[in-house]
C-alpha positions in Angstrom: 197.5 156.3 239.6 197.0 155.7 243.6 199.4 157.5 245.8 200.0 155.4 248.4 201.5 155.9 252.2 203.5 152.7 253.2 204.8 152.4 256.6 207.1 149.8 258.0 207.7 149.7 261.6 208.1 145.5 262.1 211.8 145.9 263.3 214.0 148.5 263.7 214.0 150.1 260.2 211.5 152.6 260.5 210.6 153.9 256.9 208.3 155.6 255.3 207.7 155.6 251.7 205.1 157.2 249.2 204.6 155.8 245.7 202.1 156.5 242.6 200.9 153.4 241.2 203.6 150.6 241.6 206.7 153.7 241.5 208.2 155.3 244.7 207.8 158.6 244.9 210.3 159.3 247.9 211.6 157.1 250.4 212.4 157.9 254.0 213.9 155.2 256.6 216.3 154.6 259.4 217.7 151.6 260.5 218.9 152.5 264.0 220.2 150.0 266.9 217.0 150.8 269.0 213.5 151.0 268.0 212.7 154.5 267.6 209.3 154.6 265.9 207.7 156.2 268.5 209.9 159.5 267.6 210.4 159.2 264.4 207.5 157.7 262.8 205.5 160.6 262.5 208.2 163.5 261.7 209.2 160.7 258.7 205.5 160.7 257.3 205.6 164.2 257.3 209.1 164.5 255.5 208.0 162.1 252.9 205.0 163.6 251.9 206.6 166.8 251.7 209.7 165.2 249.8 207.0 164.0 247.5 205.3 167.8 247.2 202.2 166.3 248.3 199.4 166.7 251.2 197.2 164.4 253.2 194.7 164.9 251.0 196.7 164.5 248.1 196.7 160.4 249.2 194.7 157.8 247.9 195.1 155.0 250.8 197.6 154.0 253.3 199.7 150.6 253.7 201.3 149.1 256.6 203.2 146.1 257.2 200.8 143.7 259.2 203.7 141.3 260.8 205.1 139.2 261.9 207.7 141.0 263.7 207.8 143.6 266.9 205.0 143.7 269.1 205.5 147.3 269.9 206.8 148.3 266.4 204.1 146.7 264.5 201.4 148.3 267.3 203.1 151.6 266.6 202.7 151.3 262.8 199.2 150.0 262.5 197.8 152.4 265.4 199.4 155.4 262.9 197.8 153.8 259.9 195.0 153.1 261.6 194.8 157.0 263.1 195.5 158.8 259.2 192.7 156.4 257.5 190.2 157.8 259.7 190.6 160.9 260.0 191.3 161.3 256.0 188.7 158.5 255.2 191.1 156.6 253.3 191.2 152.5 252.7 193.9 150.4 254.9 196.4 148.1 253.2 198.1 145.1 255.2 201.5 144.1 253.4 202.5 140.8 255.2 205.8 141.4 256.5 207.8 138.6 255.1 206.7 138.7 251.5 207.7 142.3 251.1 211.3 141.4 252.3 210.6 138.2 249.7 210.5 141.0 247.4 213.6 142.0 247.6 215.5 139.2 246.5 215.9 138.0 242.7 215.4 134.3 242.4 216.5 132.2 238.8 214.2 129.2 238.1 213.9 126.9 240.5 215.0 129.2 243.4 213.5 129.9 246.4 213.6 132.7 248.9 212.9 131.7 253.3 212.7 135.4 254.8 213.5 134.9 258.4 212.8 137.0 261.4 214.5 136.9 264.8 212.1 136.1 267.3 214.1 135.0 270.5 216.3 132.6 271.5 216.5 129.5 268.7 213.3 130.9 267.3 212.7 132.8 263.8 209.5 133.8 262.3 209.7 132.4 258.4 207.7 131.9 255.2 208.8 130.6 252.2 208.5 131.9 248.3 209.1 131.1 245.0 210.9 132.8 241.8 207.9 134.4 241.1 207.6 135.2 244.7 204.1 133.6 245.7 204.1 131.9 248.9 204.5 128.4 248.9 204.9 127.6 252.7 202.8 129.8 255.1 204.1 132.1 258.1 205.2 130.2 261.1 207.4 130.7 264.0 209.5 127.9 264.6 212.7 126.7 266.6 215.7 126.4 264.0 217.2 122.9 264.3 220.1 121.6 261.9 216.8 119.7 260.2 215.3 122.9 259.7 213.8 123.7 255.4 215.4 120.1 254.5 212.9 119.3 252.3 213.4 122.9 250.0 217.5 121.5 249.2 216.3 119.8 246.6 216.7 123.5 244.9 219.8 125.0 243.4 219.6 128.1 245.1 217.5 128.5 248.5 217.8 132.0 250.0 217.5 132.7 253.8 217.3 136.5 254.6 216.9 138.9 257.1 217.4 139.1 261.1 217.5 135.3 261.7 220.0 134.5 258.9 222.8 134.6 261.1 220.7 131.8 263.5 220.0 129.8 260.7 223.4 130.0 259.2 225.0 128.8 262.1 222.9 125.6 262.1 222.0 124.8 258.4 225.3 123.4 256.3 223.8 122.5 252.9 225.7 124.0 249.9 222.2 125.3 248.3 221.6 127.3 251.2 222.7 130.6 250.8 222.4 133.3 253.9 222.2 137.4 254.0 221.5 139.0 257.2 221.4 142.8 255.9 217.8 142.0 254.1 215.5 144.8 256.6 211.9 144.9 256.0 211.7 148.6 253.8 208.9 150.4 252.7 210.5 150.3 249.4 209.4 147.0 248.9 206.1 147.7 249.5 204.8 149.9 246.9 204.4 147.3 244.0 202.2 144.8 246.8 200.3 148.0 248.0 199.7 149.1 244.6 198.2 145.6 243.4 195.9 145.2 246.3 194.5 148.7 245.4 193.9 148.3 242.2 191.9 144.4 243.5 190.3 146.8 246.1 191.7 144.9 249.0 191.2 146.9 252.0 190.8 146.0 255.9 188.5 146.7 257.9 190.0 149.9 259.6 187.8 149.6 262.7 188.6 145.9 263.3 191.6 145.4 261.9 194.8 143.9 264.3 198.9 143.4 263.3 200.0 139.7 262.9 201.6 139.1 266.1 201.9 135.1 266.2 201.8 135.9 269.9 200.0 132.9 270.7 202.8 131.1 270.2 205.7 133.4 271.9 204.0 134.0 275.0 204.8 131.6 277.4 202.6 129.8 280.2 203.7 130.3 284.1 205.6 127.2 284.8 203.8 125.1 286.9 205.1 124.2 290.5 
């Protein structure tokens, strides 16, 4: 079995997990007001692996959630990643952001599953999954209008979690639509995606390798005079 190093630093929930094959090992994560990754990022990879009774070189890879999400908390994350798999020669994992929250919601049949991400003002960062959790509908960010997933009410149950809930609840009045803003990115959710993509030896490029910002389309222009 891999051991694994998953870091997830996309919002505020800093957290830090280690699992062996598709199982977590020990879990370490807090959720604070304020980003705080900078401080606690590396004390938490050090409390995990010793939670876990392991050593650097008792790891088999590291994974990190690619985005979208914080610029500064995804930089932190990926630049730590990016630091332990060369120095300890390991492979990188990217877990895309969204799916692993996907994860954590348990759909019946014809359900679906729209993570959402505050982004700023009207604007959420969202993707959109099946029962069986594949991705049926690409990352985008996007301005929430009261049009906003229509065309997905066609099924009995569509789930919109995470940081933008609240955004979309406030807008969206269909009876299928149900909302649940306490759904965090986690490392948790990670280990079962990490795990796969080890075993399909699906590794980045540790040298080239960049977080999924979708900055092109936050930034803003200078207006023009």
């Amino acid at each position: 079995m891999a051991r694994i190093l998953n870091l997830e630093t996309a919002t505020t929930n800093c957290s830090v997990s280690i699992s062996d094959g598709d199982t977590i090992v020990f879990l370490k994560e807090n959720n604070a007001m304020e980003y705080s990754h900078s401080e606690q990022l590396h004390i938490f990879i050090k409390e995990a692996l010793q939670g876990a009774s392991l050593s650097f070189s008792d790891l088999n890879a590291v994974s990190v959630s690619k985005g979208p999400g914080s610029y500064t908390g995804l930089r932190i994350g990926v630049s730590a990643a990016k630091g332990l798999c060369f120095s300890l020669d390991l492979p990188l994992i990217s877990i895309p952001t969204l799916e692993s929250m996907a994860h954590q919601v348990t759909l019946k049949g014809n359900g679906l599953v729209i993570p959402v991400l505050d982004a700023r003002r009207m604007e959420v960062y969202s993707a959109v999954f099946d029962a069986d959790h594949q991705e049926i509908r690409e990352t985008k960010a996007e301005i929430i209008t009261e049009d906003s997933f229509r065309e997905y009410t066609a099924h009995k149950e569509v789930h919109i979690v995470g940081s933008g809930a609240q955004k979309c609840k406030d807008l969206l009045q269909h009876p299928n639509f149900q909302f649940d803003v306490s759904v965090t990115p986690s490392a948790k959710e990670m280990a079962q995606l990490a795990h796969k993509k080890y075993e399909a030896r699906h590794f980045e490029d540790v040298a080239y390798f960049e977080p999924y910002y979708l900055k092109d389309f936050v930034l803003q222009g200078k207006k023009k005079a």
